[in-house]
VOKELUM-307712 format. One record per residue (C-alpha): z, y, x; residue number from 1; residue in three letters. Coordinates in steps of 0.1 Angstrom, whole numbers, plus 5000, padded with zeros to 4 digits. Layout:
% residues N
(node (Z,Y,X),NUM,'ALA')
...
//
This chain:
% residues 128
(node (5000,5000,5000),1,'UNK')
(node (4993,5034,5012),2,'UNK')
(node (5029,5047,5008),3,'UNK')
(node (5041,5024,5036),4,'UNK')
(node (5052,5042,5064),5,'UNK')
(node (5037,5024,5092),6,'UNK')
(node (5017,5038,5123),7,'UNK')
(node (4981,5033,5114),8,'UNK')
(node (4966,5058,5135),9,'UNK')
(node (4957,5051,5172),10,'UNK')
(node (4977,5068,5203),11,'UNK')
(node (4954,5086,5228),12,'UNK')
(node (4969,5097,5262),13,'UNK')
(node (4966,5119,5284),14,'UNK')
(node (4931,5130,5300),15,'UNK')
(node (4915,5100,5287),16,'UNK')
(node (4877,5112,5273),17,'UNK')
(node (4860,5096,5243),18,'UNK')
(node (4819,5097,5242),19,'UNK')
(node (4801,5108,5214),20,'UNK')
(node (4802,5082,5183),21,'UNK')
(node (4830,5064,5197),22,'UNK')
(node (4855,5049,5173),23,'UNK')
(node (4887,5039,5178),24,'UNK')
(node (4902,5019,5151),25,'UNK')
(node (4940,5010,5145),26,'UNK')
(node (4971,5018,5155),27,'UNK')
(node (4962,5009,5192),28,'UNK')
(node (4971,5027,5225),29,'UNK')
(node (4945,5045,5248),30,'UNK')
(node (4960,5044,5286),31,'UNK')
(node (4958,5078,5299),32,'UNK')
(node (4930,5084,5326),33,'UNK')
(node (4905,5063,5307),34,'UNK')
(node (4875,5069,5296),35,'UNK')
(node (4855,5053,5266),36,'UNK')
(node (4818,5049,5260),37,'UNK')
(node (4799,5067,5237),38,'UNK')
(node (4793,5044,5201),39,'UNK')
(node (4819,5018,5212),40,'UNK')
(node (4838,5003,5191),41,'UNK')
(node (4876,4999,5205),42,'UNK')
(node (4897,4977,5184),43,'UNK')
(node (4929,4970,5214),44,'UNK')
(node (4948,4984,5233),45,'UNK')
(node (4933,4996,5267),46,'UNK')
(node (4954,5002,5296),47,'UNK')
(node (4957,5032,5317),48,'UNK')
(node (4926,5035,5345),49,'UNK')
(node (4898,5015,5324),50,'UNK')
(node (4865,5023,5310),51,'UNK')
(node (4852,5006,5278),52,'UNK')
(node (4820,5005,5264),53,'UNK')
(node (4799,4986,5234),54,'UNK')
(node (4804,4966,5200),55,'UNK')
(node (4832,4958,5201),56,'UNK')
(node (4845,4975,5230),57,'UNK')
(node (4853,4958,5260),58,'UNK')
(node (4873,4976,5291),59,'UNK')
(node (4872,4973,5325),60,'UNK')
(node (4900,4983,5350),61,'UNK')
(node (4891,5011,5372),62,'UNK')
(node (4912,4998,5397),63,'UNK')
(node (4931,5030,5404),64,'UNK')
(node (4897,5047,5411),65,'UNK')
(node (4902,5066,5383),66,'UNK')
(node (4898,5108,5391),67,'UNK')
(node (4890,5127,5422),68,'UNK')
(node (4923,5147,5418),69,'UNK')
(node (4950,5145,5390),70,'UNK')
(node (4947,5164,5359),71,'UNK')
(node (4907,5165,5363),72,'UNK')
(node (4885,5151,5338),73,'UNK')
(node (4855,5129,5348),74,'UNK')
(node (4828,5135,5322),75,'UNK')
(node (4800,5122,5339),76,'UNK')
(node (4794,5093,5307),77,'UNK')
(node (4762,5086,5326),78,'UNK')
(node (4781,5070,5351),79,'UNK')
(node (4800,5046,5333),80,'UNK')
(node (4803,5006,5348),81,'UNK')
(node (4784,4983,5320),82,'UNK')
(node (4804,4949,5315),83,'UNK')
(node (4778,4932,5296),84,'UNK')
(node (4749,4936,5326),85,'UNK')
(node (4774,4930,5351),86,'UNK')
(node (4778,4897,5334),87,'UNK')
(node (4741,4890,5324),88,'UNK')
(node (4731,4896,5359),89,'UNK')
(node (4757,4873,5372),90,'UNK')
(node (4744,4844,5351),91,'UNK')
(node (4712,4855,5359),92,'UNK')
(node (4719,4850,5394),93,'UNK')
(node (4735,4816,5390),94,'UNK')
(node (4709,4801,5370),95,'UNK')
(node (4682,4814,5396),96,'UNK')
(node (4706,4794,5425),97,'UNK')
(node (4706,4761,5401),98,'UNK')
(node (4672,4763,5392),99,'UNK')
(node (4666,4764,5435),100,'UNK')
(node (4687,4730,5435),101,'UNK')
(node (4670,4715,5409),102,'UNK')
(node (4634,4725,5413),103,'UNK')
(node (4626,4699,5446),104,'UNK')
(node (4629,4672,5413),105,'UNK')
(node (4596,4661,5402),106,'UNK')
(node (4604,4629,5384),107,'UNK')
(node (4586,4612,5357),108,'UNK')
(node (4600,4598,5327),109,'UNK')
(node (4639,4615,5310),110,'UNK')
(node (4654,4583,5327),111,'UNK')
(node (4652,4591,5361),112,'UNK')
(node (4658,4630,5353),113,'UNK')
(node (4690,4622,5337),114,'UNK')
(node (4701,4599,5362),115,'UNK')
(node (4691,4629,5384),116,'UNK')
(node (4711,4656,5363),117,'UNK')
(node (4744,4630,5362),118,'UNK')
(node (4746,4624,5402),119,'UNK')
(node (4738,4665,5407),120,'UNK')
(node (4769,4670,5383),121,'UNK')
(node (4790,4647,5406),122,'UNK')
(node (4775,4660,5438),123,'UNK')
(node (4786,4700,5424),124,'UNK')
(node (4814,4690,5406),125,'UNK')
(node (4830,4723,5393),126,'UNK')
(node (4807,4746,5409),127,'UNK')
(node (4783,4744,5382),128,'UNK')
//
């Protein structure tokens, strides 16, 4: 019911900047020094130093690289670390490496390529 007094808006600290068409929805906390994408969609809490960005919005520590000096606000939203690629080209990467492995098989029937696949599996183990 709306008459319940419960915190339903979000907390935003200090010098944390919030891109155009951002929304932040809930009675979450925004750590101060952060910055937020525009058009994300945060839903948590982030924690102090992070950047988030997309739908929903997911953060990523700065690592304590967060301003040049204290008290300054870094509005260059141009600049802003990407999650999603990062990840993307990571995979990308790793399938490029496992295709490499696997390419030198030329085998003809499923048979041999499964019996291929299973001993590459042991052979990799968790590394796959």
């Amino acid at each position: 019911m709306s008459w319940e007094k419960v915190k339903r808006h979000p907390t935003i600290e200090d010098f944390v900047v919030i891109g155009a068409g951002a929304q932040i929805l809930g009675p979450i906390r925004i750590g101060a020094n952060s910055r937020i994408g525009a058009n994300s969609v945060v839903v948590n809490d982030i924690p102090p130093h992070s950047v988030v960005v997309g739908v929903p919005g997911r953060f990523r520590s700065l690592n304590g690289n967060s301003l040049p000096q204290p008290g300054l606000v870094d509005l260059r939203h141009n600049r802003l670390p990407d999650p999603i690629m990062e990840l993307l080209q990571a995979l990308t990467e790793r399938v490029g490496s496992l295709e490499e492995k696997v390419g030198g098989l030329h085998l003809e029937d499923d048979h041999k390529i499964a019996d291929a696949w299973v001993a590459f599996v042991a052979k990799e183990g968790s590394h796959i």
